[in-house]
C-alpha positions as CSV (number, residue, x, y, z in Angstrom):
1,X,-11.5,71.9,0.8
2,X,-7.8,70.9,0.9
3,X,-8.2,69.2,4.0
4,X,-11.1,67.0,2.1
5,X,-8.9,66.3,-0.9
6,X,-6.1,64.8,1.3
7,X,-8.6,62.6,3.2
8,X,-10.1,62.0,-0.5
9,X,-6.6,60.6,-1.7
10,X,-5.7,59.0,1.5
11,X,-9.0,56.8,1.1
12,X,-8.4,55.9,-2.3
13,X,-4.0,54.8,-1.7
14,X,-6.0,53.0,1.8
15,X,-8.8,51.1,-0.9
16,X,-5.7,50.3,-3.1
17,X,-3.8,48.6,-0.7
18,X,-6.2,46.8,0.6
19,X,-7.7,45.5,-2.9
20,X,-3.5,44.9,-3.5
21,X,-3.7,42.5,-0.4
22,X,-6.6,40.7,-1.0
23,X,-5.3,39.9,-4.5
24,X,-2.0,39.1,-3.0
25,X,-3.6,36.9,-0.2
26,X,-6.4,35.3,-2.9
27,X,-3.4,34.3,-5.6
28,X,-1.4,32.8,-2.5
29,X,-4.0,30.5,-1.9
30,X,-4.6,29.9,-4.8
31,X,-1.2,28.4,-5.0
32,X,-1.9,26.8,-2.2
33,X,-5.3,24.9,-3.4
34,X,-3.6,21.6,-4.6
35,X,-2.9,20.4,-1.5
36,X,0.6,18.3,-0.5
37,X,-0.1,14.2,-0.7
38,X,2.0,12.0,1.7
39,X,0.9,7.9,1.6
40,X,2.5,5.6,4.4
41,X,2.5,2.3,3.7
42,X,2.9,-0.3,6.7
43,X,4.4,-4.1,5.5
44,X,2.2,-6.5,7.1
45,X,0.1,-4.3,9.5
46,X,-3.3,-6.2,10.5
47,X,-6.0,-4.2,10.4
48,X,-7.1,-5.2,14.2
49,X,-3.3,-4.1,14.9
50,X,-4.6,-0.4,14.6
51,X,-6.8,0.3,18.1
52,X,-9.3,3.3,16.2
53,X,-9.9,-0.1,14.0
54,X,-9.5,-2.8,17.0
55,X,-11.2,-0.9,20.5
56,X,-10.2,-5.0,21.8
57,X,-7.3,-4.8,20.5
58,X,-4.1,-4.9,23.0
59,X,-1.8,-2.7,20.9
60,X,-1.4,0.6,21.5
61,X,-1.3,3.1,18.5
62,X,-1.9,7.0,19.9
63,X,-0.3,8.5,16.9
64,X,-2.5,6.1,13.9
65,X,-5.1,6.6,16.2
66,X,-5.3,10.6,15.7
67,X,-5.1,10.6,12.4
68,X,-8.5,8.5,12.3
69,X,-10.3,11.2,14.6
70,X,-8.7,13.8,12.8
71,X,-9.8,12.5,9.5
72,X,-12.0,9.4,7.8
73,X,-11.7,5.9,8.5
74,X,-12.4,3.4,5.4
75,X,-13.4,0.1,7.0
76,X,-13.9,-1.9,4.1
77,X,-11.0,-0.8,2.9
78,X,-8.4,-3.5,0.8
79,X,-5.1,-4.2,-0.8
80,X,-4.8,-5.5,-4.2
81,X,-3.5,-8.6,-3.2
82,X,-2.1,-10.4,-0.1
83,X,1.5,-9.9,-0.1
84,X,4.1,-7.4,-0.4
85,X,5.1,-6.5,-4.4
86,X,1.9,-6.9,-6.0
87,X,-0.4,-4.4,-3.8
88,X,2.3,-2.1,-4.3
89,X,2.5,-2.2,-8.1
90,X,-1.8,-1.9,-8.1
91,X,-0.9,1.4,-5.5
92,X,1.4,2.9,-8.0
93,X,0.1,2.0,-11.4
94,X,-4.1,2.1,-10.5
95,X,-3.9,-1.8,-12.3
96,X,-5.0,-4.8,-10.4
97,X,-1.3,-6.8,-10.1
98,X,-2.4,-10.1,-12.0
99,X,-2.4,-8.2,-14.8
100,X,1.1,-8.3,-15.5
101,X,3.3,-11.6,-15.7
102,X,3.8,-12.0,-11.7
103,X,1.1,-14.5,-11.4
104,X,1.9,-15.4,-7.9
105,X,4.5,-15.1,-4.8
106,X,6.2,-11.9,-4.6
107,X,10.0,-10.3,-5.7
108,X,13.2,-10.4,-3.9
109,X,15.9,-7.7,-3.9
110,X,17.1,-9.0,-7.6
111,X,14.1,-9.0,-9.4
112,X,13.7,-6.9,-12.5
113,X,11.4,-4.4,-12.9
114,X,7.8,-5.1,-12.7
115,X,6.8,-1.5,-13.7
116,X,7.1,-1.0,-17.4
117,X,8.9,2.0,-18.8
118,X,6.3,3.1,-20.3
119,X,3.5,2.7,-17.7
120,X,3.0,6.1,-16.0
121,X,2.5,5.6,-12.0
122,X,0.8,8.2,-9.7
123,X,4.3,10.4,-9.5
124,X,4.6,10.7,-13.1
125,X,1.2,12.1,-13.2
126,X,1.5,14.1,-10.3
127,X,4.7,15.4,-11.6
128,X,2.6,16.6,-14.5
129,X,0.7,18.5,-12.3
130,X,3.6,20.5,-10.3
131,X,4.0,18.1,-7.6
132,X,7.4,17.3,-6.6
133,X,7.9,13.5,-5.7
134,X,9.8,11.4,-3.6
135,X,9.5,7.8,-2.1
136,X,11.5,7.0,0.9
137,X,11.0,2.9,2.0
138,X,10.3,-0.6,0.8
139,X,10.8,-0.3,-3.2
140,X,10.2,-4.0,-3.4
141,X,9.1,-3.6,-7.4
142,X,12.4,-4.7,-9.2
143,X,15.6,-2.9,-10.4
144,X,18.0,-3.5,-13.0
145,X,21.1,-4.2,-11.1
146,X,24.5,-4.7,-13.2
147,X,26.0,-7.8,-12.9
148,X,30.0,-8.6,-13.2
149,X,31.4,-10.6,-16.0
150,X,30.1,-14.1,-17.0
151,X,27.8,-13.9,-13.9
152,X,24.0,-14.9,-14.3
153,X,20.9,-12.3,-14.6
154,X,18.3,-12.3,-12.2
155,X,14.5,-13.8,-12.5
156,X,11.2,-13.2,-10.6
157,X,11.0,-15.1,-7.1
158,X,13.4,-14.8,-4.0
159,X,16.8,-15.6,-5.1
160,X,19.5,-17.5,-2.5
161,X,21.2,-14.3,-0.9
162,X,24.2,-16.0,-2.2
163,X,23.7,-14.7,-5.9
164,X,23.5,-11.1,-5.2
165,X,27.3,-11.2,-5.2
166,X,26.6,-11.5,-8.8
167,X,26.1,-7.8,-8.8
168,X,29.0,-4.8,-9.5
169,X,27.3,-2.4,-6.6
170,X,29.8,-0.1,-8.0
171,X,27.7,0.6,-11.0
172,X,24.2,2.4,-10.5
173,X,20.8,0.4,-10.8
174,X,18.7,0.9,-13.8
175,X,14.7,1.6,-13.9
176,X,14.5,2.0,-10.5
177,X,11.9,4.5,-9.0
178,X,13.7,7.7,-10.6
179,X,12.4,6.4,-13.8
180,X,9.1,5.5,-12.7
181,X,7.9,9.3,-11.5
182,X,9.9,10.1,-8.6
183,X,12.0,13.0,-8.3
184,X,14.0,11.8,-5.7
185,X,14.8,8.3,-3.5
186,X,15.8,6.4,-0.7
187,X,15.6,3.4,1.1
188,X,15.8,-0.8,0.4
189,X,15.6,-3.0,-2.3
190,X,12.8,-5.0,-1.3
191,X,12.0,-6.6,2.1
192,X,14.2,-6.2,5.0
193,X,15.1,-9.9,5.1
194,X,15.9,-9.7,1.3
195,X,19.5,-9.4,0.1
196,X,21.3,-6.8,-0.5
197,X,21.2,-5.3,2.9
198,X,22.0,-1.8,2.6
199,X,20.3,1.8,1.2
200,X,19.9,3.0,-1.9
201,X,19.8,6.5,-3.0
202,X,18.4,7.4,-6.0
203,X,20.0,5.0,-8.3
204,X,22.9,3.4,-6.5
205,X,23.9,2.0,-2.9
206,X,24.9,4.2,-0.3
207,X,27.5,1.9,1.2
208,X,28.7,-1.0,-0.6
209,X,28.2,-4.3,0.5
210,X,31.1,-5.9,1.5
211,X,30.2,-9.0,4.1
212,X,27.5,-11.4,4.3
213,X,24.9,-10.6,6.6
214,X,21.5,-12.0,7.6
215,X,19.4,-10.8,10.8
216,X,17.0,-12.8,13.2
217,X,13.4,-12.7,11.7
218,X,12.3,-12.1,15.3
219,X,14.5,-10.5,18.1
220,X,15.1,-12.5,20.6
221,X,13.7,-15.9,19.0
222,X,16.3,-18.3,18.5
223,X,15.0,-20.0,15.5
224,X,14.3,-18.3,11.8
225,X,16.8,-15.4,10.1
226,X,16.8,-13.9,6.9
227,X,18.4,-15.0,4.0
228,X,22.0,-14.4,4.0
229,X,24.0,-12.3,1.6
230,X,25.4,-9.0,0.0
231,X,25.4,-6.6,3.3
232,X,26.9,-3.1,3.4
233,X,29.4,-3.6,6.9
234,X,27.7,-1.3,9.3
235,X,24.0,-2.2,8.2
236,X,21.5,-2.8,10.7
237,X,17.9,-4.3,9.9
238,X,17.3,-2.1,13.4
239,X,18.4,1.3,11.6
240,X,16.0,0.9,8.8
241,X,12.8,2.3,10.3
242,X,14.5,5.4,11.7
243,X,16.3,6.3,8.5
244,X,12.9,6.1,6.6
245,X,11.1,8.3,8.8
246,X,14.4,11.1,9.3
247,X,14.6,11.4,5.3
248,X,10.6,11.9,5.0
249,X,10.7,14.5,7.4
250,X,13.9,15.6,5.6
251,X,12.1,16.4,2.7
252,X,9.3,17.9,4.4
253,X,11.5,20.5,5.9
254,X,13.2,20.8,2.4
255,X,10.2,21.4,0.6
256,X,7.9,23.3,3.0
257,X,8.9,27.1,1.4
258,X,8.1,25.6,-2.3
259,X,4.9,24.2,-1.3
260,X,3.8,27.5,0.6
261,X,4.5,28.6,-2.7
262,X,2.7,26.5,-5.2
263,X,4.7,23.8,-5.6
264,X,3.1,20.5,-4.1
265,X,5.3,18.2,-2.9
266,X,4.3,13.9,-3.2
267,X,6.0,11.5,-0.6
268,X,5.1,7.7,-0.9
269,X,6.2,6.6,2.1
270,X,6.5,2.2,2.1
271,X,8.1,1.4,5.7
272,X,9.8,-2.0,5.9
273,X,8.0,-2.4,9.3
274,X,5.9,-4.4,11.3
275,X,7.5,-6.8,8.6
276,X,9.7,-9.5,9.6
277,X,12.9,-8.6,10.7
278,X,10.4,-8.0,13.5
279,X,13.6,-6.0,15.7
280,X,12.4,-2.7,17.6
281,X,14.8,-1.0,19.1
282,X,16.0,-0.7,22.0
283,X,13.9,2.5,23.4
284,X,10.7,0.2,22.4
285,X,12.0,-3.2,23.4
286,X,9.2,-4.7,25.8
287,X,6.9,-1.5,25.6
288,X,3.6,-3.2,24.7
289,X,4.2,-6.0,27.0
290,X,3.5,-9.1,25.0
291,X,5.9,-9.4,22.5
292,X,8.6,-7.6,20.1
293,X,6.1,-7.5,17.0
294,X,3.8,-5.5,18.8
295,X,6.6,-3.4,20.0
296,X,7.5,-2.9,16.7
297,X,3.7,-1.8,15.6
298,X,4.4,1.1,18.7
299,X,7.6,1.9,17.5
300,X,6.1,2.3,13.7
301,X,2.9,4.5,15.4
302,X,5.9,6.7,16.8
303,X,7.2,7.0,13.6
304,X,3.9,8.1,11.9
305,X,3.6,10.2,14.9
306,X,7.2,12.3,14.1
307,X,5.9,12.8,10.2
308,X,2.9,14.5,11.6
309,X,4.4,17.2,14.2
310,X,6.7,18.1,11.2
311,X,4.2,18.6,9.2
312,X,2.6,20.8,12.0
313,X,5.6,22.4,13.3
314,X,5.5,23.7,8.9
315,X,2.3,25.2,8.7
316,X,1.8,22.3,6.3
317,X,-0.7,20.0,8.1
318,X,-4.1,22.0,7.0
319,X,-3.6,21.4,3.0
320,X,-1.5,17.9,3.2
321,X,-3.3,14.4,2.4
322,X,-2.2,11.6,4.6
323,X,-3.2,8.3,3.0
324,X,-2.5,5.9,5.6
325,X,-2.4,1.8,5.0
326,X,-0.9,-1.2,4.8
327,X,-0.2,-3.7,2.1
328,X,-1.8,-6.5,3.6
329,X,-2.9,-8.2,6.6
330,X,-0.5,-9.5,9.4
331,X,1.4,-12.4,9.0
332,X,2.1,-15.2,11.2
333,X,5.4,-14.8,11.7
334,X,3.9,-11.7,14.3
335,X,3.6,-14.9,16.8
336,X,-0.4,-15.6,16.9
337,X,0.0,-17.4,19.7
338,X,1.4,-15.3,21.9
339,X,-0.6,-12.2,20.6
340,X,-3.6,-14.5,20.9
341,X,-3.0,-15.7,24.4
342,X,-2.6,-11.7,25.3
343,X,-6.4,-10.7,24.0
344,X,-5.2,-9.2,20.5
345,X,-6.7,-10.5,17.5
346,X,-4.3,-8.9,14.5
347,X,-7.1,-9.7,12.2
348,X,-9.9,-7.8,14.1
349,X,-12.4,-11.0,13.8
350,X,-11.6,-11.3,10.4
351,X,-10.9,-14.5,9.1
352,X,-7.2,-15.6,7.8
353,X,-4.1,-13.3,7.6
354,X,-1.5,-12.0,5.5
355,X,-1.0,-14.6,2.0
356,X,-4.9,-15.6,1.6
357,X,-7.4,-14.8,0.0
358,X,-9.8,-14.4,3.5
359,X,-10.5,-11.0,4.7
360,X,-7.8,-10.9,7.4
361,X,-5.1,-11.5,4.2
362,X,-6.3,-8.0,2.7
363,X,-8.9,-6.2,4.4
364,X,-6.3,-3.2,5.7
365,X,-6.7,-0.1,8.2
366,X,-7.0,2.9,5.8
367,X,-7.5,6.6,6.5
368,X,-7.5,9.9,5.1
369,X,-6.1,12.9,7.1
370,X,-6.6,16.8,5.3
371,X,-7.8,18.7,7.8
372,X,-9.0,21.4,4.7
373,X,-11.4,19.0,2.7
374,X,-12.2,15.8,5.2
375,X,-14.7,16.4,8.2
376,X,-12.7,15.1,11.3
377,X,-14.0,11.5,13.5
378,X,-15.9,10.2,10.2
379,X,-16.1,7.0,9.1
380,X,-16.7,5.5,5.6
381,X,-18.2,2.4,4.5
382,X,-17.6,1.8,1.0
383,X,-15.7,0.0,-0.9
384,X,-12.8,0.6,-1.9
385,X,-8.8,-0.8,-3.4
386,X,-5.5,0.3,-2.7
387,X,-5.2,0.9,-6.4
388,X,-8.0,3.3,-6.2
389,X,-5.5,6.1,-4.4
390,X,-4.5,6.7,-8.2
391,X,-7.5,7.8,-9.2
392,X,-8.4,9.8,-6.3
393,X,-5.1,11.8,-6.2
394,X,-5.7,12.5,-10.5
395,X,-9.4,14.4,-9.2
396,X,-7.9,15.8,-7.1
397,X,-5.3,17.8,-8.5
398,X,-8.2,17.9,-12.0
399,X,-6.1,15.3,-14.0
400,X,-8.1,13.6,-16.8
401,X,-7.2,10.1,-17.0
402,X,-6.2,8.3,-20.2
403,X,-7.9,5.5,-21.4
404,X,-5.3,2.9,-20.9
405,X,-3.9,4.9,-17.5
406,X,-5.1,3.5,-14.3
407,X,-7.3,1.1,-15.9
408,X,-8.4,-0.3,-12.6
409,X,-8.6,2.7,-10.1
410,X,-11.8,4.4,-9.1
411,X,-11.7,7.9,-7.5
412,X,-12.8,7.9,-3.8
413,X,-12.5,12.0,-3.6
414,X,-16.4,12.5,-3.0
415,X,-15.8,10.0,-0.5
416,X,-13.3,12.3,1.3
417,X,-16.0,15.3,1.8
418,X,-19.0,12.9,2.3
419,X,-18.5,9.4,3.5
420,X,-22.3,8.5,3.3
421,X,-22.2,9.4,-0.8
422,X,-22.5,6.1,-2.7
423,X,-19.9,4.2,-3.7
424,X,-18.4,4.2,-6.4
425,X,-16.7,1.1,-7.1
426,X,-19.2,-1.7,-7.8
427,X,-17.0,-5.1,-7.1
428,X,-13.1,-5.8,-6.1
429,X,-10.7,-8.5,-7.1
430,X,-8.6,-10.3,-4.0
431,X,-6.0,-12.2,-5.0
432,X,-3.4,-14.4,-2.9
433,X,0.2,-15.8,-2.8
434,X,-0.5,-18.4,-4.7
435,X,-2.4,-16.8,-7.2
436,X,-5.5,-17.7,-6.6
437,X,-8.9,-15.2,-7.2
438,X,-11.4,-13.9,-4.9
439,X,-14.5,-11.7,-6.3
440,X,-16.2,-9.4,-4.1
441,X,-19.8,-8.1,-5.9
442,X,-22.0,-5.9,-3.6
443,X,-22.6,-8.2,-0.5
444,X,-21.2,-11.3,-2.4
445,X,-17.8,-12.8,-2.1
446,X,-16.7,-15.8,-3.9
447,X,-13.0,-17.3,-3.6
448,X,-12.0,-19.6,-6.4
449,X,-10.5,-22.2,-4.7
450,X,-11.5,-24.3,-1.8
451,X,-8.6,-22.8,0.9
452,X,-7.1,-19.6,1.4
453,X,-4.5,-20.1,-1.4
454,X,-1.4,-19.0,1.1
455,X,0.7,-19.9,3.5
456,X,-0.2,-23.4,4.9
457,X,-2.8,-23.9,2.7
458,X,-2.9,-27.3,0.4
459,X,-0.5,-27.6,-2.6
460,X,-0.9,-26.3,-5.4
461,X,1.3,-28.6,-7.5
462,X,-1.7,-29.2,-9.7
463,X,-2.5,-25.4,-10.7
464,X,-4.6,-24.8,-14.0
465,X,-4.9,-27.9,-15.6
466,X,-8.7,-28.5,-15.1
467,X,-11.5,-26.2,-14.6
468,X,-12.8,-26.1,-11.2
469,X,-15.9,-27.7,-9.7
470,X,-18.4,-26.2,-7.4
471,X,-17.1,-28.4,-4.6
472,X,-13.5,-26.7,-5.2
473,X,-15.3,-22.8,-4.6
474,X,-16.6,-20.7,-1.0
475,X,-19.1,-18.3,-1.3
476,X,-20.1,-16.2,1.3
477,X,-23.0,-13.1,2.3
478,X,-20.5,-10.2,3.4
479,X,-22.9,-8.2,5.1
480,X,-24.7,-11.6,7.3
481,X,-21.0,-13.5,7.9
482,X,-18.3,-10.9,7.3
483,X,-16.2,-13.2,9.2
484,X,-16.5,-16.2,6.4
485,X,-18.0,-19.0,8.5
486,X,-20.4,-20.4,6.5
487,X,-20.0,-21.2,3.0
488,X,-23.2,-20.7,0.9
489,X,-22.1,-21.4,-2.2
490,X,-24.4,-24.9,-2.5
491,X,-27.6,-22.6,-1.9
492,X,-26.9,-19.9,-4.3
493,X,-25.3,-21.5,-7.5
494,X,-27.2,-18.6,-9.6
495,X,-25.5,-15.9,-7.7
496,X,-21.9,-18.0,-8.3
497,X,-22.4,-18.1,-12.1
498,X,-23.2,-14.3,-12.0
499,X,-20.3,-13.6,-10.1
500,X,-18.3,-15.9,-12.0
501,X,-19.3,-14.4,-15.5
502,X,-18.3,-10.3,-14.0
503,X,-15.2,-11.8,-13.3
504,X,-14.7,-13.1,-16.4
505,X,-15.8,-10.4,-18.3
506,X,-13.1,-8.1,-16.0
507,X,-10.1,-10.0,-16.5
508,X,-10.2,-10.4,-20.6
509,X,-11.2,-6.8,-21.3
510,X,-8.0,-6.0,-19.5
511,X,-9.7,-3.1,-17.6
512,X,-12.0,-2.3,-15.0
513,X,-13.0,1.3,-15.1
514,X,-15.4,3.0,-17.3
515,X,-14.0,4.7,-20.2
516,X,-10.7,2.6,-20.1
517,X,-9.0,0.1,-22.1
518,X,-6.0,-2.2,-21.9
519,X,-5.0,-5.2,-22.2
520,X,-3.5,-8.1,-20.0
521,X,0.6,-8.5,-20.3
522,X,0.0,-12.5,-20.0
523,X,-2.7,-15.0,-19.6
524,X,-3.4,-14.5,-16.5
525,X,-3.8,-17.6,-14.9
526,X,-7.6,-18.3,-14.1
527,X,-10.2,-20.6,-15.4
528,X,-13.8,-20.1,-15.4
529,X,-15.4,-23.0,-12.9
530,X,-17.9,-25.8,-14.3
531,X,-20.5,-24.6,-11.8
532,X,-22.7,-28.2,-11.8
533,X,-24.0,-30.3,-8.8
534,X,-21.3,-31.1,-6.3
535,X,-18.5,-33.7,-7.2
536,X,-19.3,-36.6,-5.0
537,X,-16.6,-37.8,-2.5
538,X,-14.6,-34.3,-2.3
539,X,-15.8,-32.0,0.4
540,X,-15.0,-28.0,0.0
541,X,-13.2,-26.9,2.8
542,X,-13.5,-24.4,5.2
């Protein structure tokens, strides 16, 4: 009997302990459910500069590459606009760029804040939700730099390098990302061949700028540099890319034992590369074997490469999000004709590149890497924005947007688990250097002007005085001529004034989303087209 008892008891301590564990192990992962969310943003990555998006493409990119056939592919995938500062305020705010008062062009290193103070971005709400944030890159989005005494203030635009010695670097920057949501920062002001050249940690300069500097916009090209100006001494546009990448895996290291224990961690990660400076290092000097912008695309897959084993080497990799992208297309300062004459089309058959409104100006390589949630080697379809990362990171993590928060962003998360669900966006607004609007409807895309509306495209000198004519429009079938050959737009005048009308409707509600509201910050600068016969004696251009 006492030999029964003592089994008895040792049963029911045995029964504890294991009920003890599983509770332990369930509440552990239940920490561990929201899972960590790193984005990498590439500056001026094509989207046939990516081989898992290019197979003919000449570049190689292993590392971009197994994230793809680790995770999902989006192929019709875009950024908000076709240059640098506006995609990346649609990223962070989940609001289309044109919405605010830069119209057209981009920043420089000056600028003032685009983001307003009271605008929550996707750290802010992730920080509501636990998640500890960080951004280490291209800021590119304005700061409020203090200037010396009687010196001028800083406007919108790319200022002469010169006037950044306007600024006491001495003094910290004001509403700069650690007031816009992020725990913690470092890298540049803006562009690499923007003044001031040196980094910035959290809300001053690491080194101060002491000599003028500018760097050549390709190595080895004996034409072209950046603007000159403010440059810390030992600043080196070649440093930049390495400095990003050591302080993301920095963090990662830093913040691996929170995580594990349910605090998320948030890294927006904006690399200043393939993006002119085009200057690889040494180590990747002449790797690809046609040119230094292409060795700078290897050198930036390395780089993506080293982010990934840490997160592996951490335990970290089954429950982290990788959002990979880029914030437009290439641009031709990659040398076309030399990547051309090599077999590699940057824009993957796409027309255009980085600047227009064409496919090849904002149609970007994007991907989705969480080994715990996506199916691995899919590909997806739909779709989708840049600003619609907002919205998929708030279902995620079970936020509830707010009316007049993310106005424009559309949740992709069913996407993640099944890439054949339907989409959930219904239309998409391009928009280009010079300001000019593109509508993409279901198969439909119409562009409001009759060139791309960027870089070596016909002046715009002219800009919003008169409504335009049919003549002045391009319409073209997506899903026949993806590649924007033939404009249609003579044959299917109905299917213009449908477009034109969703448009318009889109833009002066201020919003785009169901169950949102808001409201433009200017008039934004479009006019609704007289859509009659064709102008005689003016031919639309191709």
């Amino acid at each position: 009997m006492k030999t029964q008892k003592m089994f008895k008891n040792f049963c029911i301590v045995i029964a504890f302990w294991v009920s003890l564990n599983w509770i332990l192990v369930h509440e552990v992962h239940a920490q561990q459910t929201k899972p960590n969310i790193i984005v990498i943003l590439c500056d001026d990555l094509g989207i046939g500069d990516v081989s898992s998006f290019n197979p003919q493409g000449k570049i190689q990119t292993p590392n971009i590459d197994a994230l793809a056939n680790g995770g999902m592919k989006f192929t019709d995938a875009h950024s908000s606009s076709s240059v640098c500062t506006p995609t990346r305020y649609a990223l962070l705010t989940g609001r289309y760029n044109w919405r605010t008062r830069l119209q057209k062009g981009v920043q420089g290193g000056m600028s003032p804040p685009l983001i307003a103070a009271d605008r929550i971005t996707i750290a802010g709400m992730l920080k509501e939700h636990g998640y500890w944030t960080a951004c280490a890159g291209k800021w590119h989005l304005g700061l409020e730099w203090q200037l010396k005494p009687n010196t001028k203030g800083f406007q919108d635009g790319i200022e002469a390098g010169a006037a950044g010695w306007n600024v006491d670097f001495s003094k910290p920057f004001l509403n700069g990302p650690t007031t816009r949501g992020f725990d913690a920062y470092f890298g540049i002001s803006a562009s690499l061949d923007m003044v001031p050249y040196t980094f910035l940690r959290d809300d001053r300069v690491v080194d101060m700028p002491t000599v003028d500097k500018d760097f050549p916009m390709m190595l080895g090209r004996e034409t072209g540099k950046t603007r000159r100006g403010p440059a810390a001494e030992k600043f080196e546009a070649n440093q930049v890319l390495d400095a990003i990448t050591n302080q993301s895996i920095q963090w990662i290291d830093e913040r691996s034992a929170a995580s594990k224990q349910g605090q998320p961690f948030f890294i927006y990660i904006p690399f200043a590369s393939p993006h002119t400076p085009i200057v690889p290092t040494a180590a990747w000097q002449n790797k690809s074997g046609i040119n230094h912008y292409a060795d700078f695309v290897m050198e930036t897959d390395a780089a993506v490469g080293r982010i990934m084993d840490k997160l592996k080497s951490e335990g970290l990799l089954e429950n982290t999000l990788v959002l990979f992208t880029s914030d437009n297309g290439c641009s031709d300062q990659a040398d076309f004709k030399t990547l051309q004459a090599a077999g590699h089309d940057a824009s993957a058959g796409y027309r255009g590149f980085k600047s227009k409104t064409y496919e090849g100006g904002h149609r970007v390589p994007l991907i989705a890497h969480w080994p715990a949630t996506v199916p691995s080697g899919t590909t997806c379809h739909a779709l989708v924005g840049l600003q619609d990362i907002y919205a998929t990171c708030a279902s995620i993590v079970g936020h509830e947007l707010k009316i007049n928060e993310a106005e424009d962003s559309f949740s992709f998360a069913t996407l993640l688990k099944s890439p054949g669900s339907d989409a959930v966006r219904p239309s998409l607004v391009h928009h280009s250097l010079q300001g000019r609007f593109a509508f993409r409807s279901g198969n439909w895309k119409i562009i409001y002007w009759h060139d791309g509306g960027g870089f070596g495209d016909k002046s715009t000198a002219n800009d919003w005085k008169e409504p335009l004519t049919i003549d002045q429009l391009q319409l073209f079938d997506m899903k026949l001529d993806p590649s924007e050959k033939q404009n249609v737009i003579q044959e299917n005048v109905e299917v213009a004034k449908r477009l034109t009308a969703e448009l318009k409707q889109l833009i002066e509600t201020g919003s785009s989303r169901p169950n949102s509201t808001g409201k433009n910050d200017v008039r934004v600068h479009w006019f609704e087209p007289a859509l009659r016969e064709k102008v005689e004696g003016r031919a639309g251009e191709q």
